[in-house]
C-alpha positions as CSV (number, residue, x, y, z in Angstrom):
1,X,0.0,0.0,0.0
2,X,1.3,3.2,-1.1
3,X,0.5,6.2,0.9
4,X,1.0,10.0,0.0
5,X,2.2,12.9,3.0
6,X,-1.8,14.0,2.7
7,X,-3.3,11.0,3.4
8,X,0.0,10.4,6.0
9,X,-1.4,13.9,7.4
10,X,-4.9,13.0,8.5
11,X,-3.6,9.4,9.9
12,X,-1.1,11.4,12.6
13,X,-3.3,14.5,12.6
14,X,0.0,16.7,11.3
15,X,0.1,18.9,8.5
16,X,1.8,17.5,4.9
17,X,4.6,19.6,5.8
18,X,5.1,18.4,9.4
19,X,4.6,14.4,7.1
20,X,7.5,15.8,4.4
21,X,9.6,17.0,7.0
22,X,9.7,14.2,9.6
23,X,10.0,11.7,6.4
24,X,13.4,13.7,5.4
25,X,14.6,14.5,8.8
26,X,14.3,10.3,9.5
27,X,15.0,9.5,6.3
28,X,11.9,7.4,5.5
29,X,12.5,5.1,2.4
30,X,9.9,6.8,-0.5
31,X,9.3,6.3,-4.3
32,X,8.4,9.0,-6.9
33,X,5.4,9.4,-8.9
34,X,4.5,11.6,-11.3
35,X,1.5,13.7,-10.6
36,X,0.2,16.8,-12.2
37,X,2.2,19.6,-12.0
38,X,5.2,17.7,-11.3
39,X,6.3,14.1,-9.4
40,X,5.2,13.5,-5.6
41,X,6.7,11.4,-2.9
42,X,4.8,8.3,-2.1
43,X,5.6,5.8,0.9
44,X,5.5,1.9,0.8
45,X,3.5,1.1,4.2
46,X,5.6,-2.1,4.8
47,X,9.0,0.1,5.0
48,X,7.3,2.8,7.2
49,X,8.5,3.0,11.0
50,X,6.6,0.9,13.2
51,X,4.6,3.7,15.3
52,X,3.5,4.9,11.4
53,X,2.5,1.6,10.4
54,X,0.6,1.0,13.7
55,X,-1.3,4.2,12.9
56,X,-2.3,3.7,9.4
57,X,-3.6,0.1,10.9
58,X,-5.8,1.2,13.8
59,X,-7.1,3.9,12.0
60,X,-8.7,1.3,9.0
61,X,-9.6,-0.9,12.2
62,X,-11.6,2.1,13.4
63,X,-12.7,2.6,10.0
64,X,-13.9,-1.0,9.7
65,X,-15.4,-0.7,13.3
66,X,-17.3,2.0,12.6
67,X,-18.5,0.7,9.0
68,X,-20.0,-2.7,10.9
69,X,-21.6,-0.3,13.3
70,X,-23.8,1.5,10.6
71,X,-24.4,-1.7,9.0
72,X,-25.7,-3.3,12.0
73,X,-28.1,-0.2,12.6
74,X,-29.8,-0.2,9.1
75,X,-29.9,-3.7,9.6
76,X,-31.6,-3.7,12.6
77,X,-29.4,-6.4,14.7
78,X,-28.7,-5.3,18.1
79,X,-31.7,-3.7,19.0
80,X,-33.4,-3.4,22.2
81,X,-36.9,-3.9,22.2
């Protein structure tokens, strides 16, 4: 999974500069792509550092969590009568 400094943003709540900074300052392994207007920097989860990686993951577990909540309401399972 490849993930760009804005989507790397709203998992640690920083802004894409604090993501482009940090990844520089720690030297986080990245790949180019090109993108309009120019390339962009895009990060391999699996080579992220572990409190990164642990991020991305409980936020799609919340994601998830939160997806089987709404289904179970519309479906109607888990209602009190």
């Amino acid at each position: 999974m490849l993930l760009d400094a804005r989507a790397l943003s709203q998992v640690l709540k920083i802004s894409e500069r604090a993501v482009r900074m940090r990844a520089a300052a720690e030297n986080w392994p990245c790949q180019t792509k090109p993108v309009r207007g120019g390339r962009a920097k895009v990060f391999a989860l699996a080579r992220l550092p572990a409190w990164v990686r642990e991020a991305v993951l409980a936020r799609q577990l919340a994601a998830v969590g939160a997806e089987e909540a709404g289904l179970r309401r519309a479906d109607g399972e888990g209602e009190v009568a």
